[in-house]
C-alpha positions as CSV (number, residue, x, y, z in Angstrom):
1,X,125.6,89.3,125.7
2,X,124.0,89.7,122.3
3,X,124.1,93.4,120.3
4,X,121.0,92.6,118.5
5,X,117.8,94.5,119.9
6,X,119.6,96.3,122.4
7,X,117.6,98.9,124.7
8,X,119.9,101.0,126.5
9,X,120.7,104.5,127.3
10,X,124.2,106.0,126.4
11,X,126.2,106.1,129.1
12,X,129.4,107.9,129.0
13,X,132.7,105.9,129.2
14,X,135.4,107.0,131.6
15,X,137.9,104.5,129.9
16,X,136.9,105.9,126.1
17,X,135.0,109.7,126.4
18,X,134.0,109.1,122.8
19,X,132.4,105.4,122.8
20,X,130.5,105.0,120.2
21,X,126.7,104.4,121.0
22,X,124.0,102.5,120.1
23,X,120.0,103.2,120.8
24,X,117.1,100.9,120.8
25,X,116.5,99.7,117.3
26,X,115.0,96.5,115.6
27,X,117.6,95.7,113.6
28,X,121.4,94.3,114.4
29,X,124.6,96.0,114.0
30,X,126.0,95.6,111.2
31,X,130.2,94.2,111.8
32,X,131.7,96.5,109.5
33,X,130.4,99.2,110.3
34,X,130.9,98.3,114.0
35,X,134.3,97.9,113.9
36,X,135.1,101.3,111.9
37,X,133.7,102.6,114.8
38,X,135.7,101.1,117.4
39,X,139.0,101.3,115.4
40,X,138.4,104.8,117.3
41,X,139.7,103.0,120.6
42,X,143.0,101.6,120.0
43,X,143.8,104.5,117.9
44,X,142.6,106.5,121.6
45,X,144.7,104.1,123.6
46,X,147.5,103.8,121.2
47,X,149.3,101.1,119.8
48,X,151.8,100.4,122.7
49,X,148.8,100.4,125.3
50,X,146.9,98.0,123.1
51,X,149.0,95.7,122.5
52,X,150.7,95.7,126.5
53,X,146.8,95.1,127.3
54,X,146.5,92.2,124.7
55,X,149.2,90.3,126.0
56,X,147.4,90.5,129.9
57,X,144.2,89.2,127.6
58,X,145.3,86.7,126.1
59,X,147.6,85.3,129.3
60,X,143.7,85.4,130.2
61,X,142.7,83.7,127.6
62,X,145.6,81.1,128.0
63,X,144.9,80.4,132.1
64,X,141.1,80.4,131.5
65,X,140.5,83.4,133.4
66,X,139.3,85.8,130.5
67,X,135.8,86.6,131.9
68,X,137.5,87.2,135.3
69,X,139.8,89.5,133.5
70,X,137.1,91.8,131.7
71,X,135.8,92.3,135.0
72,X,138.5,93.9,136.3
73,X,137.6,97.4,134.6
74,X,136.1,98.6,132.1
75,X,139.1,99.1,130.1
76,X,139.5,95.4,130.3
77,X,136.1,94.6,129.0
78,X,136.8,97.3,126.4
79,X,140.0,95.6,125.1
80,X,138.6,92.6,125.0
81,X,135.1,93.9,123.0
82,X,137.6,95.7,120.6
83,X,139.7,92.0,119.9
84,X,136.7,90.1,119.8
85,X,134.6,92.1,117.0
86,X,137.9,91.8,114.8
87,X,137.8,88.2,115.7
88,X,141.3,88.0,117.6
89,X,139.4,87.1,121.0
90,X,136.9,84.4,122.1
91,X,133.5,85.2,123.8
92,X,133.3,83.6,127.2
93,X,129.5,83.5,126.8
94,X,130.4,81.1,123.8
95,X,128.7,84.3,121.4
96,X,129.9,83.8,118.1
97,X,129.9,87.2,115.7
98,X,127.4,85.8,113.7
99,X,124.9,85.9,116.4
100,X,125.9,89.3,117.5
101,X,125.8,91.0,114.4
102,X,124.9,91.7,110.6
103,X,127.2,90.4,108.7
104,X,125.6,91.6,105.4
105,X,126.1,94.5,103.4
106,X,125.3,98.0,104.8
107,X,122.3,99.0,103.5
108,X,123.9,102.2,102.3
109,X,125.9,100.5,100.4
110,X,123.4,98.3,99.0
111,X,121.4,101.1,98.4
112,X,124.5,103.1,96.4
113,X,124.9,100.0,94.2
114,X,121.6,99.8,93.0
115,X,121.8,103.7,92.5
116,X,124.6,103.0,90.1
117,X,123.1,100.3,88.6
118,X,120.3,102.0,87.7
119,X,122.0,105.4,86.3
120,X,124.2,102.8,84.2
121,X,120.5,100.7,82.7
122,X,119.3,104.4,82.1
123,X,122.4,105.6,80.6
124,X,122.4,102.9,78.7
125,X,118.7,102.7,77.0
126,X,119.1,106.4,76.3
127,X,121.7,105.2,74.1
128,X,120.0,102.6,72.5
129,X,116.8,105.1,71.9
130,X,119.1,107.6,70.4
131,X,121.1,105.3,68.0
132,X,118.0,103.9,66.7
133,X,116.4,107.6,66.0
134,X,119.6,108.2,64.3
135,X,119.6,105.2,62.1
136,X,116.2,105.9,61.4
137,X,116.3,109.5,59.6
138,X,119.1,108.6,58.2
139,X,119.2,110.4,54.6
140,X,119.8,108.4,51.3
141,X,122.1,109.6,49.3
């Protein structure tokens, strides 16, 4: 299953009330910002939980059985999707990250940067334009 260009509709999670959700959009997800989101669920599930569930994964994972396992429930599935986007869990569709998301720089970020950059150039030739009217009226003595 691929993230990008997904068309669904939110539907709520009994395993996780407060899933994060995506809409239909053109673009794909971008991985940090992904997993910020889901670092929601195994702070929901608790450490303990997680890591009990981890172990069943990965025995899984071990016997060759992991896309058996997500099956199981969706709490399964939702282990596993948690694991796999921080890259402690194989795809069994063979899905590498890369493919599912945008591994790039959030735009907002990219967009602060050049915000900052651009104060700093402004800041900057002010400067310049101010020593140089300075040096220029400068009295003789």
């Amino acid at each position: 299953m691929s993230v990008k260009n997904i068309q669904a509709l939110c539907v709520p999670s009994a395993d996780w009330p407060s899933m994060p959700c995506v809409g239909p959009q053109e673009e794909k997800i971008n991985l940090e910002k992904w997993r910020q989101a889901w670092d929601g669920y195994y702070q929901y599930k608790g450490e303990d939980w997680m890591e009990m569930e981890k172990a069943e994964m990965d025995a899984a994972i071990i016997n060759g059985t992991l896309a058996e396992w997500q099956g199981l429930s969706e709490a399964n599935y939702n282990v596993w999707y948690y694991y796999w986007i921080n890259g402690k869990a194989p795809n069994p569709s063979g899905i590498s990250l890369e493919e599912g998301f945008d591994t790039s720089i959030p735009n907002e970020t990219l967009f602060m940067w050049i915000v900052i950059v651009s104060v700093i150039i402004a800041i900057g030739a002010a400067a310049v334009l101010v020593v140089r009217k300075s040096t220029r009226f400068k009295i003789k003595s």
